[in-house]
Backbone as CSV, one residue per row, in Angstrom:
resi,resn,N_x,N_y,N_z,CA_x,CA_y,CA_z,C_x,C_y,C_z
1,UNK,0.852,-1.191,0.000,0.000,0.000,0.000,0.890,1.245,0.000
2,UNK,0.902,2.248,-0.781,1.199,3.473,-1.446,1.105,4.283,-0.041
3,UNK,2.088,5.015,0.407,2.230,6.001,1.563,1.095,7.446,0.617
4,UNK,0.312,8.039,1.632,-0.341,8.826,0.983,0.737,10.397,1.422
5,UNK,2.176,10.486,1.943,2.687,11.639,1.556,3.276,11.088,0.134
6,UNK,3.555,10.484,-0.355,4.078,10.124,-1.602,3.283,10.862,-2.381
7,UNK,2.331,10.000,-2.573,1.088,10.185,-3.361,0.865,11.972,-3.349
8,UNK,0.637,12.566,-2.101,-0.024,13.554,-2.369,1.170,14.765,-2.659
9,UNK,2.612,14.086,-2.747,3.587,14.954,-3.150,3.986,14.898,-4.611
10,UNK,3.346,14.119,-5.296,3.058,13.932,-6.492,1.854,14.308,-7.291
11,UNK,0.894,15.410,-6.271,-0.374,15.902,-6.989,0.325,16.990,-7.223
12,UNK,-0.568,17.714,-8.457,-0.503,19.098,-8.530,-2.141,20.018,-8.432
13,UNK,-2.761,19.562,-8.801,-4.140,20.306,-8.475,-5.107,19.573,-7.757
14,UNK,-5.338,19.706,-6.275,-6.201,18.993,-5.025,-7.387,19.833,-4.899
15,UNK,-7.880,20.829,-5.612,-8.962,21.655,-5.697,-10.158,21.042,-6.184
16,UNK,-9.930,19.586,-6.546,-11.711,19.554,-6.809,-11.778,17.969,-6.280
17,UNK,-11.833,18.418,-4.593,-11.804,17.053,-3.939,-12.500,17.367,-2.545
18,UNK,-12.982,16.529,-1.719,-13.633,17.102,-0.495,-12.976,15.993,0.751
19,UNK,-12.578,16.872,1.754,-12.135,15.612,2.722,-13.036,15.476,3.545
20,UNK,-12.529,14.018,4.461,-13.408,13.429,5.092,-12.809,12.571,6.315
21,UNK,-12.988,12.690,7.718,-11.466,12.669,8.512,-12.085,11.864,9.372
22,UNK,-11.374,10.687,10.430,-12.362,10.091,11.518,-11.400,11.016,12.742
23,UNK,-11.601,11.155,13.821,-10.666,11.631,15.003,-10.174,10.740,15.836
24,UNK,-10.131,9.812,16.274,-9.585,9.255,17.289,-8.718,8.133,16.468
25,UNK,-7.390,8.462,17.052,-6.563,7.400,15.870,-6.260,7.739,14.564
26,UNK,-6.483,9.498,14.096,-6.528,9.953,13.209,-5.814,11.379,13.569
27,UNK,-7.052,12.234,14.136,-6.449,13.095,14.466,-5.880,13.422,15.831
28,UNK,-6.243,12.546,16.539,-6.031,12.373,17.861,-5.396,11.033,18.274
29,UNK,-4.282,10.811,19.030,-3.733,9.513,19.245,-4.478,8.402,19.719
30,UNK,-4.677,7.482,20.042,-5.376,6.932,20.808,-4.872,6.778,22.044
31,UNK,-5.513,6.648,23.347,-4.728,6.772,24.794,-6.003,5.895,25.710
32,UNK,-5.756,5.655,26.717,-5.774,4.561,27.485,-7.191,4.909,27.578
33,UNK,-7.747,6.022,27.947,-8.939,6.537,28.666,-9.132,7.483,27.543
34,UNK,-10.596,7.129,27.077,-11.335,7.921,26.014,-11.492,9.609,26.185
35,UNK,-11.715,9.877,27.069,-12.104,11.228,27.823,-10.665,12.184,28.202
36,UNK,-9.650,11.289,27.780,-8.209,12.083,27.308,-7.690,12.461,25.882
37,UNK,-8.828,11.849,25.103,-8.283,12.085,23.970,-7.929,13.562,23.572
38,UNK,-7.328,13.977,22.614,-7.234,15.279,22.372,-6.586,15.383,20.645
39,UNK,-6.860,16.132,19.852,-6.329,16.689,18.276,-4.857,16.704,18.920
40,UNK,-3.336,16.567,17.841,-1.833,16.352,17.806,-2.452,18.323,17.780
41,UNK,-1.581,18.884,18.463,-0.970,20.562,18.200,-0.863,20.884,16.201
42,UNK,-1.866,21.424,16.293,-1.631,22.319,14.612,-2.372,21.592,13.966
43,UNK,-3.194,20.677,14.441,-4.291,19.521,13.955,-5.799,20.540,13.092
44,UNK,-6.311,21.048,14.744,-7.587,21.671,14.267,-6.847,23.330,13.266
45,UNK,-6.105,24.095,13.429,-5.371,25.072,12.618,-5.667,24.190,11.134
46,UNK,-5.193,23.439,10.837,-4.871,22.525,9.153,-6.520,22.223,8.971
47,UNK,-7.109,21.705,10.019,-8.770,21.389,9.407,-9.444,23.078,9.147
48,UNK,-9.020,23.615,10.381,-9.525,25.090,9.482,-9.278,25.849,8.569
49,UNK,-8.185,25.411,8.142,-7.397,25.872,7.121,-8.040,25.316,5.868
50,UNK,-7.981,24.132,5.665,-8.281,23.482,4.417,-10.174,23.539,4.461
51,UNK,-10.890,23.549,5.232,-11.835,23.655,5.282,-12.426,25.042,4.513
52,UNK,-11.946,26.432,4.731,-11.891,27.169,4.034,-12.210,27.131,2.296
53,UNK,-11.225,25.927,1.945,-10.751,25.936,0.479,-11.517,24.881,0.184
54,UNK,-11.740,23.752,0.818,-13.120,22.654,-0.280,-13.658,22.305,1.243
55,UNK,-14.944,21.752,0.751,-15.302,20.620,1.919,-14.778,19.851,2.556
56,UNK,-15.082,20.062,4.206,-14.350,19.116,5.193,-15.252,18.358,5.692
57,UNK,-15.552,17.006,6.542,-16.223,16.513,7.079,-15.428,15.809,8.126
58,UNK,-15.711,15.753,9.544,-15.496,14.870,11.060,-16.045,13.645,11.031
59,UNK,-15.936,12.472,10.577,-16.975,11.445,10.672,-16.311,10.414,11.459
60,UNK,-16.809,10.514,13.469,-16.393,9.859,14.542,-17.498,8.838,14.916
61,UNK,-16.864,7.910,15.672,-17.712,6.893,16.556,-18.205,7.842,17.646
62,UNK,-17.548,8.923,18.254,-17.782,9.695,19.304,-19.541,10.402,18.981
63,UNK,-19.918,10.856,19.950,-21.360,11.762,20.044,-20.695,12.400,19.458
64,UNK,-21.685,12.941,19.214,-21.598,14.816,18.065,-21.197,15.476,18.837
65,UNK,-21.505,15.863,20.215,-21.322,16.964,21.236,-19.684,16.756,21.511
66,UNK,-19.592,15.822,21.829,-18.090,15.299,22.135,-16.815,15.513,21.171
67,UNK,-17.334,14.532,20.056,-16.388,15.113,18.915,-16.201,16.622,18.322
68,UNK,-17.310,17.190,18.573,-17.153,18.916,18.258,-16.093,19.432,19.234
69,UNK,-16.685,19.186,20.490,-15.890,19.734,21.844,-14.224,19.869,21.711
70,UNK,-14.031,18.818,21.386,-12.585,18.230,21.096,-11.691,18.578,20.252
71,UNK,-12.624,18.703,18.893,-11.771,19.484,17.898,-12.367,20.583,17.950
72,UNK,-13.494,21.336,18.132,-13.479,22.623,18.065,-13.273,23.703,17.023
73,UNK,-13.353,23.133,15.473,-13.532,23.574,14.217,-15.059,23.908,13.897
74,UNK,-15.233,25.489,13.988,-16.617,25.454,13.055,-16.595,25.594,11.572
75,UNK,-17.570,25.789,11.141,-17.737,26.064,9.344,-17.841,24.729,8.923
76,UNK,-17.558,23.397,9.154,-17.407,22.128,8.710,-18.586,21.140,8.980
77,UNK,-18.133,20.120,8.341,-19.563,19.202,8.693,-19.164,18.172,9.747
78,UNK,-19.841,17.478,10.514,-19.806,16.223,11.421,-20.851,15.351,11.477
79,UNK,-20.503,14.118,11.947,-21.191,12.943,11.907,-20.690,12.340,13.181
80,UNK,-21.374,11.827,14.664,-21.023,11.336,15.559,-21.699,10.191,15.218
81,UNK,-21.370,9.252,16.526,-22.083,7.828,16.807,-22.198,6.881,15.401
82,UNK,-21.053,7.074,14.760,-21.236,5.938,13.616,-22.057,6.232,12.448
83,UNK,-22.107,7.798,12.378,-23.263,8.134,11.560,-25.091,8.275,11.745
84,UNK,-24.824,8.374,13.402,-26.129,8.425,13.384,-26.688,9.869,13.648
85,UNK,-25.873,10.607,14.036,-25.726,11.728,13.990,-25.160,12.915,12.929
86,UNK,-25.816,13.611,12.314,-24.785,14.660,11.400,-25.275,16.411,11.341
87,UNK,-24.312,17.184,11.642,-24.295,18.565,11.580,-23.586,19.401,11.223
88,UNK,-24.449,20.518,10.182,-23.941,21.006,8.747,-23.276,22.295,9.498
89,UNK,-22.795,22.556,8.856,-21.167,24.161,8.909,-22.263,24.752,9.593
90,UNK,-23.357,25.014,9.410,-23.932,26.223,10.331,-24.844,25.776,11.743
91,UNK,-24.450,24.751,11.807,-25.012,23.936,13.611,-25.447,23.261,13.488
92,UNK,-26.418,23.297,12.309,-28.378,22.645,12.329,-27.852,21.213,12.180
93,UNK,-28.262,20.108,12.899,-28.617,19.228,12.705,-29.723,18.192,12.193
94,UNK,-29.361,17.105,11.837,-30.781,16.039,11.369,-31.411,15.636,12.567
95,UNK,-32.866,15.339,12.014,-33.471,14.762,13.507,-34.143,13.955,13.042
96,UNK,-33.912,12.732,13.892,-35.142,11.265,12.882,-35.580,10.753,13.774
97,UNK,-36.868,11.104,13.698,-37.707,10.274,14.758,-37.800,8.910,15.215
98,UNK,-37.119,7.815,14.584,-36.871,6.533,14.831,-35.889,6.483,15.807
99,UNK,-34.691,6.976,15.653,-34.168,7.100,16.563,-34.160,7.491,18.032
100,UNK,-35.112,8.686,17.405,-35.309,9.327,19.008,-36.301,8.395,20.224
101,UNK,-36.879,7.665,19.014,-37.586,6.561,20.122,-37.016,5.683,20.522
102,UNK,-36.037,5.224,20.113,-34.718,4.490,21.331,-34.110,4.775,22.445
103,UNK,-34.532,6.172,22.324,-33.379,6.625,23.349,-34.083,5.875,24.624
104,UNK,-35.057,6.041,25.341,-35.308,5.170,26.848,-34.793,4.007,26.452
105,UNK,-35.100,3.092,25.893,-34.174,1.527,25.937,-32.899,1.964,25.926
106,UNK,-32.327,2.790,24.935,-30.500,2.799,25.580,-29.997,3.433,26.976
107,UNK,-31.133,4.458,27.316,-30.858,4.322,28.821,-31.458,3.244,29.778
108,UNK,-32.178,2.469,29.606,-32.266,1.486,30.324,-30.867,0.428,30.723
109,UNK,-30.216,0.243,29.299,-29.118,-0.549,28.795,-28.229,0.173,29.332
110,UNK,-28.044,1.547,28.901,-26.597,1.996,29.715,-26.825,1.794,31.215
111,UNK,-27.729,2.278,32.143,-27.580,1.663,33.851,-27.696,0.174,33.687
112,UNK,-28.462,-0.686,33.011,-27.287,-1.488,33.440,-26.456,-2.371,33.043
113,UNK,-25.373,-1.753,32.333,-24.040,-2.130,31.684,-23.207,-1.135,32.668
114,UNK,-23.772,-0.102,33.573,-22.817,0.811,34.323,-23.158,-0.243,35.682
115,UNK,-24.274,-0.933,36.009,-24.383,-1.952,37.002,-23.394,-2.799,36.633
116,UNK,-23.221,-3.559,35.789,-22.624,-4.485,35.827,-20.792,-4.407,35.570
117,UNK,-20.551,-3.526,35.703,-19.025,-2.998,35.520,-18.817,-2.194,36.409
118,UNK,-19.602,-1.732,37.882,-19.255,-1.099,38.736,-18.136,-1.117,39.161
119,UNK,-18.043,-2.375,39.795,-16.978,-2.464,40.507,-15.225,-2.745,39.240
120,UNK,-15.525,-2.593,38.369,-14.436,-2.539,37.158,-13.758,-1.046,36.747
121,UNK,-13.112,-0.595,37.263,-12.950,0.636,37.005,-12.479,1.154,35.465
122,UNK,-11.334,-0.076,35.672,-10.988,0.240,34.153,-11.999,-0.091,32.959
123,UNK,-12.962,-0.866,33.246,-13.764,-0.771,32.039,-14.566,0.671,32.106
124,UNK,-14.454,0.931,31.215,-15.483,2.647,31.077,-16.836,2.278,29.803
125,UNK,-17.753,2.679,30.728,-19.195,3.420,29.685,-19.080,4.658,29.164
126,UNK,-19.382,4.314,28.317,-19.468,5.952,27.517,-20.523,5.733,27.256
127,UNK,-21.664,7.086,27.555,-22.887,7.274,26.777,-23.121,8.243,25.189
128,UNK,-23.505,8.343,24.573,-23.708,9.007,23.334,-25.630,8.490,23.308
129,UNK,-25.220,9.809,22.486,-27.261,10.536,22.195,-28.053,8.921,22.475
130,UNK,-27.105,7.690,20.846,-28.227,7.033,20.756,-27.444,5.282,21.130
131,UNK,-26.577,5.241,21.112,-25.723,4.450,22.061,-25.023,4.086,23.114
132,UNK,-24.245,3.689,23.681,-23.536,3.179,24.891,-22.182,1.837,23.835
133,UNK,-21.782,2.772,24.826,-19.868,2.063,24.132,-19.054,1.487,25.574
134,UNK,-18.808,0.290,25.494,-18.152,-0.346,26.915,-16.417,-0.023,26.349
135,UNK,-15.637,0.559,27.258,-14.466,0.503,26.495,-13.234,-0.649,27.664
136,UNK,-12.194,-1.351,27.166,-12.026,-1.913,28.203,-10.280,-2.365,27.746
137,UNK,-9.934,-1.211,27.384,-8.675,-0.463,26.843,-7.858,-0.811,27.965
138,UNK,-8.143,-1.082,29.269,-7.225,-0.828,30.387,-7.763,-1.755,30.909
139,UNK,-7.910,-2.467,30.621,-8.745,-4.193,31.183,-8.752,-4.997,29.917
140,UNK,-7.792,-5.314,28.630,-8.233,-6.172,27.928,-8.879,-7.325,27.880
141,UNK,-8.481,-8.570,29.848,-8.794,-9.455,29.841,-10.111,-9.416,30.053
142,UNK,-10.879,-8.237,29.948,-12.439,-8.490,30.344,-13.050,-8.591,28.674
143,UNK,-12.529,-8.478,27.840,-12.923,-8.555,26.348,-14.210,-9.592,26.174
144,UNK,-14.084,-10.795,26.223,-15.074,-11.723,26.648,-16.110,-11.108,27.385
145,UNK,-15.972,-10.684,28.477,-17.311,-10.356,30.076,-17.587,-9.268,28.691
146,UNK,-17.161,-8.444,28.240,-17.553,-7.009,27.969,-18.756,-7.860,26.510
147,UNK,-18.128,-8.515,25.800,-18.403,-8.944,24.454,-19.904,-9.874,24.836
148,UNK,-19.940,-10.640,26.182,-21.237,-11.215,26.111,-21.911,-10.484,27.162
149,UNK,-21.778,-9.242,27.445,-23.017,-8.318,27.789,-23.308,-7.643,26.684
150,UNK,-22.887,-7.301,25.817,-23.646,-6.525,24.740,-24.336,-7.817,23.491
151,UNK,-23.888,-8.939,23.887,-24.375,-9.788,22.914,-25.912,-10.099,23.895
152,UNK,-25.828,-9.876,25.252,-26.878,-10.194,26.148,-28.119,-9.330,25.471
153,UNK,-27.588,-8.121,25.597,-28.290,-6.847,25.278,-29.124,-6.581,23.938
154,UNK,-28.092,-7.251,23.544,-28.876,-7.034,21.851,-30.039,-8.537,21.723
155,UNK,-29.521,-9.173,22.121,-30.687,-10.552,21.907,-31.715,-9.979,22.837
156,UNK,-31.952,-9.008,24.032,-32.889,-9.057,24.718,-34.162,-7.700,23.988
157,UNK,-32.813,-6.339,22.733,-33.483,-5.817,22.414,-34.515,-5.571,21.166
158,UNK,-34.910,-4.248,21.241,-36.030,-5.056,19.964,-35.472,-4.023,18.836
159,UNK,-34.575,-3.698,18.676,-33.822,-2.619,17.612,-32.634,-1.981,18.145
160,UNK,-31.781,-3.067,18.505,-30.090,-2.506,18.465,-29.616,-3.819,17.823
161,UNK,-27.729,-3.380,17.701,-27.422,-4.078,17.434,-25.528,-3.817,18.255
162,UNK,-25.006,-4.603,17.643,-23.353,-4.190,18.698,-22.610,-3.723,17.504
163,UNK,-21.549,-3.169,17.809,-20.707,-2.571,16.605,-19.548,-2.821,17.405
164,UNK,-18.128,-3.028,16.993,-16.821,-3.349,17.478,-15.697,-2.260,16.796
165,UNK,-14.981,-2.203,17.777,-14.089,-1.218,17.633,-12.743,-1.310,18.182
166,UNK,-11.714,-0.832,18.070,-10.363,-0.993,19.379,-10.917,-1.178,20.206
167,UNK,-10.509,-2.268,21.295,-10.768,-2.436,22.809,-12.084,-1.592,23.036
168,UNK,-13.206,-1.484,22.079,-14.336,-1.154,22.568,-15.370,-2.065,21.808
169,UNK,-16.476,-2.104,22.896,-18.206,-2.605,22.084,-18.838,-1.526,22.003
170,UNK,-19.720,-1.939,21.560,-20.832,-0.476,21.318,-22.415,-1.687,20.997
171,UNK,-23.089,-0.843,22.098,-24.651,-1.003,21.431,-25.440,-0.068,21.076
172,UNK,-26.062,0.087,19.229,-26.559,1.144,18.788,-27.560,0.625,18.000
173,UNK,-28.537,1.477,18.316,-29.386,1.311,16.789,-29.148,0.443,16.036
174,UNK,-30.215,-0.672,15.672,-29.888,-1.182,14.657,-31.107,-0.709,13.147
175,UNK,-30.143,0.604,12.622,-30.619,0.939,11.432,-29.415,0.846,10.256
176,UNK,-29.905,1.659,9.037,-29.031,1.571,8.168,-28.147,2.784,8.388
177,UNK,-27.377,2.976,9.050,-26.762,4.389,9.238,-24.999,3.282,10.079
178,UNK,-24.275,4.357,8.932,-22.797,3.616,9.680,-21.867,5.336,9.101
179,UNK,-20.929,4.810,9.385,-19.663,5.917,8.538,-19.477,6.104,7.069
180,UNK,-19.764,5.170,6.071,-19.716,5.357,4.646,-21.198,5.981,4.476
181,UNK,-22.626,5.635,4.976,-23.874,6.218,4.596,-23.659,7.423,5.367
182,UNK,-22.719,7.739,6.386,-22.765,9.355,7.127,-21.906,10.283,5.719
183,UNK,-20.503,9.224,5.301,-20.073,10.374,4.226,-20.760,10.496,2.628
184,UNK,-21.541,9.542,2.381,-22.531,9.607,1.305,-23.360,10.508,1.441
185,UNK,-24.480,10.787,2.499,-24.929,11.759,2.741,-24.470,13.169,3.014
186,UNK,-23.536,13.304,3.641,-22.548,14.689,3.746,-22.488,15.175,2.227
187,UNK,-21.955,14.265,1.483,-21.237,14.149,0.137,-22.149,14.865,-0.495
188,UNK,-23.522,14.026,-0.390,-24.617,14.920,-1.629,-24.773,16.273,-0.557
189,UNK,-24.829,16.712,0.273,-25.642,17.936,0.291,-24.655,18.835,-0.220
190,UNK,-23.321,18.369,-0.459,-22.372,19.903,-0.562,-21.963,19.864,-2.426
191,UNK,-22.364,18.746,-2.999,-22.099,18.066,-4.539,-23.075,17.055,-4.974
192,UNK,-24.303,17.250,-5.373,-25.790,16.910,-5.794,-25.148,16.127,-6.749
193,UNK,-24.058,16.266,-7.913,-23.790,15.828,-8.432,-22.527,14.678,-8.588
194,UNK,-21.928,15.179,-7.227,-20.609,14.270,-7.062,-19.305,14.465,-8.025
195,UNK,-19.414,15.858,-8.038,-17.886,16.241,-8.571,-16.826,16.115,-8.492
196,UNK,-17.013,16.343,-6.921,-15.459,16.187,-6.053,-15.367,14.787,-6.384
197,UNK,-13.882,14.449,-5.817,-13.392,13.156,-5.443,-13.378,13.209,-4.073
198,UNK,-13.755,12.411,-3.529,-13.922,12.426,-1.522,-12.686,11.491,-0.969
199,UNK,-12.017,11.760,-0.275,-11.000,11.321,0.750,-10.776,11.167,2.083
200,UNK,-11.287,9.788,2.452,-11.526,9.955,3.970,-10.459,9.066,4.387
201,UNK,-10.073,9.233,5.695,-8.869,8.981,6.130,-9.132,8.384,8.199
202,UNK,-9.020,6.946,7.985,-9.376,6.544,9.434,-8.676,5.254,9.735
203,UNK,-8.729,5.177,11.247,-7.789,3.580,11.381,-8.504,2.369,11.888
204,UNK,-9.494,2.298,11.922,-10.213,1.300,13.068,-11.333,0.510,11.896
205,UNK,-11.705,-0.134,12.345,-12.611,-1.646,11.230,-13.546,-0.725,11.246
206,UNK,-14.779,0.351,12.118,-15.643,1.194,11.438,-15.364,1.704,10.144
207,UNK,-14.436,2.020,10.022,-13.835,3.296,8.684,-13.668,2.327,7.894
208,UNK,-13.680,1.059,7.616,-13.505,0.209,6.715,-15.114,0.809,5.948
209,UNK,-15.939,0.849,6.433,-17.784,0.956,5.880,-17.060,2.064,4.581
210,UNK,-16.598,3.179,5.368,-16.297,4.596,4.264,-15.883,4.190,3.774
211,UNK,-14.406,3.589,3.521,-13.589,3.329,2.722,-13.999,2.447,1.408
212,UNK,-14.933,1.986,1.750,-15.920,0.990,0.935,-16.969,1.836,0.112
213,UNK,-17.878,2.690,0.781,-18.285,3.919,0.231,-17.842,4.774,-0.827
214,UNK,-16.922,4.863,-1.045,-16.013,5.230,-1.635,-15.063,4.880,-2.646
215,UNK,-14.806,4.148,-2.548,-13.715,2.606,-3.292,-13.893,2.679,-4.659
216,UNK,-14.641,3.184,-5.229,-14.838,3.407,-7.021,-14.369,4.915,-7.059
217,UNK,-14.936,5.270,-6.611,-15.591,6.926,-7.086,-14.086,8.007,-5.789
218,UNK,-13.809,7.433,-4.823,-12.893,8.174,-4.276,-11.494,7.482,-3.648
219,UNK,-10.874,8.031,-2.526,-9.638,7.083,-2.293,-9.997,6.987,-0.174
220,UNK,-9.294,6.498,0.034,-9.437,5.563,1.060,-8.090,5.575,1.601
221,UNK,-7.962,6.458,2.550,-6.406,6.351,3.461,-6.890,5.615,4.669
222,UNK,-5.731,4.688,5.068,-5.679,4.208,6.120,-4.854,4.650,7.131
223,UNK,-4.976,4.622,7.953,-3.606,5.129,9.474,-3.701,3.963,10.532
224,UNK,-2.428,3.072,10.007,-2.036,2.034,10.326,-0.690,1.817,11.128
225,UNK,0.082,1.396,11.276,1.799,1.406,11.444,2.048,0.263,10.606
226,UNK,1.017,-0.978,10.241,1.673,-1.772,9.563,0.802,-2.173,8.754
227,UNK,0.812,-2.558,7.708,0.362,-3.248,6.557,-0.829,-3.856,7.241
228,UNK,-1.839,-3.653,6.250,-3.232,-4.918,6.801,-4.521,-4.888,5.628
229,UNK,-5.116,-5.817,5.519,-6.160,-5.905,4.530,-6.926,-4.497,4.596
230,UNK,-7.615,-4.131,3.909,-8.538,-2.997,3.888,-8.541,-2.350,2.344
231,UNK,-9.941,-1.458,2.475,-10.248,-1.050,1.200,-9.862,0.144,0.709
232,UNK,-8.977,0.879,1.710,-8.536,1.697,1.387,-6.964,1.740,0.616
233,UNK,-6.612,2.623,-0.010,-5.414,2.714,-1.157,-4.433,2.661,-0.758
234,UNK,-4.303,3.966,0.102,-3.216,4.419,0.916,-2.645,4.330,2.051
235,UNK,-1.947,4.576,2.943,-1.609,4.498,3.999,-0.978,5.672,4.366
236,UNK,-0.839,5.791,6.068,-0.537,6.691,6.712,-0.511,5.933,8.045
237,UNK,1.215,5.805,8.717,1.508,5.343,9.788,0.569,5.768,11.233
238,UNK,0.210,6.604,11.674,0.013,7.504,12.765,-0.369,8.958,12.777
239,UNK,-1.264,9.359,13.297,-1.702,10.517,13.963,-0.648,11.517,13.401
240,UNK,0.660,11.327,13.555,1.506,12.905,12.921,1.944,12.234,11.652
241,UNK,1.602,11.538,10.837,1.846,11.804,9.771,0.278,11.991,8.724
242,UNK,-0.454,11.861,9.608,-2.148,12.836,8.974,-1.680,14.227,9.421
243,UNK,-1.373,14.691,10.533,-0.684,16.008,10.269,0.499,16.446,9.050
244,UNK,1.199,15.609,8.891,2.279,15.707,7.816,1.014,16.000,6.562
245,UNK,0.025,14.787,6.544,-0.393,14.918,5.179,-1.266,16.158,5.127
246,UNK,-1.762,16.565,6.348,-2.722,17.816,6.281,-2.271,19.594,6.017
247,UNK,-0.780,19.567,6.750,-0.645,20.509,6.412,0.160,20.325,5.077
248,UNK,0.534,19.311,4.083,0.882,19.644,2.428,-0.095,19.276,2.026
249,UNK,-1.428,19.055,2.294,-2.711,19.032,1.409,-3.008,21.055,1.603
250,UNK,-2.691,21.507,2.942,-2.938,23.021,3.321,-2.279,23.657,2.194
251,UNK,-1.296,23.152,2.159,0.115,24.112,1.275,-0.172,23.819,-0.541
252,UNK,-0.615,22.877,-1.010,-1.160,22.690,-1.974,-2.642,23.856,-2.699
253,UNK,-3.420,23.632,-1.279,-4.323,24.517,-1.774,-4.453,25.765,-1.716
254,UNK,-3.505,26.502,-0.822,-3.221,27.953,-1.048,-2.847,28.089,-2.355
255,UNK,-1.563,27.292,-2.378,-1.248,27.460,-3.589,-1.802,27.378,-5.189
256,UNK,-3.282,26.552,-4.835,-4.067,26.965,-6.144,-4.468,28.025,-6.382
């Protein structure tokens, strides 16, 4: 797989393309405890920067509220919770009533998945709008305990399903909404016609959905350290070298 500074030091005109970024493991390192995460220094500067010059899009496993918080770029688009969430450069968000009628069953489910990991410190709940994410990053050997409570959960509910991630589960919605249908949709409202070429750039088996989304019609960076199956083209070792690639995608497009 093709290093994407190669690649993109070998473009000359990046002006009719739209990016599309995941954050954690992307633009942000990954670290033990979710609620430490944070953008590498000169991270959100390069998304505001290039955002300016074509379409940008955030498309995280994180809530919307969370992932905004964190990076803290306005003018751009976002997508939390796997796509179940998305909100355009000027705040407004989607609202779908299917969803919103889940929400009491996922709080039922989050107390008690926070019951049953009390006494576990290192496993952490995370809540989001329309899910609950067990993370157990700092407890791997609970992988199993963690993996057949959400398999509990979902056989007991009547519309979720589990989603897997680094050292995390997740129980969400089970609709048609993931990370490639969050950047498909982004995609048409800003290009009805699909002009651009779209470039999304993520490390975790979610971002495989986009990368797939995409796979004809755009390109597909990965941020890996080592070689591994996936549908994406390119590669990109780590968190500072998506900074490497962001600020000469920056320097490219001034320069158009």
């Amino acid at each position: 797989m093709q290093s994407a500074l190669e690649w993109i030091d070998g473009r000359e005109d990046m002006g009719e393309i739209a990016l599309f970024l995941d954050f954690d493991g992307t633009l942000a390192p990954i670290v033990d405890r979710p609620g430490d995460a944070r953008p590498l220094d000169g991270i959100a500067d390069l998304v505001e920067s290039i955002g300016e010059r074509i379409p940008v899009g955030v498309i995280s496993g994180r809530g919307l509220d969370d992932v905004f918080k964190r990076l803290g770029v306005a003018g751009i688009y976002y997508s939390g919770s796997h796509g179940m969430e998305i909100q355009e450069p000027d705040g407004s968000r989607d609202k779908s009533a299917q969803l919103e009628a889940l929400i009491p069953e996922v709080d039922r489910h989050e107390a008690w998945l926070r019951r049953r990991f009390s006494e576990i410190s290192e496993v952490e709940i995370e809540r989001k709008r329309f899910g609950v994410a067990v993370h157990f990053r700092r407890r791997p050997q609970m992988r199993e305990e963690v993996e057949k409570a959400v398999r509990q959960i979902v056989e007991e509910s009547g519309g979720l399903r589990a989603e897997r991630g680094k050292m995390v589960r997740e129980v969400q919605p089970d609709v048609d909404r993931d990370k490639g249908t969050a950047l498909r949709s982004i995609w048409t409202r800003f290009d009805a016609e699909q002009r651009r070429r779209p470039i999304y750039i993520g490390d975790d088996r979610t971002d495989e959905d986009a990368f797939s989304a995409i796979q004809e019609v755009g390109l597909g960076i990965l941020v890996a350290e080592e070689q591994r199956p996936s549908a994406a083209r390119l590669r990109l070792s780590n968190p500072e070298e998506v900074r490497d690639f962001l600020r000469r995608l920056s320097e490219k497009l001034q320069a158009s």
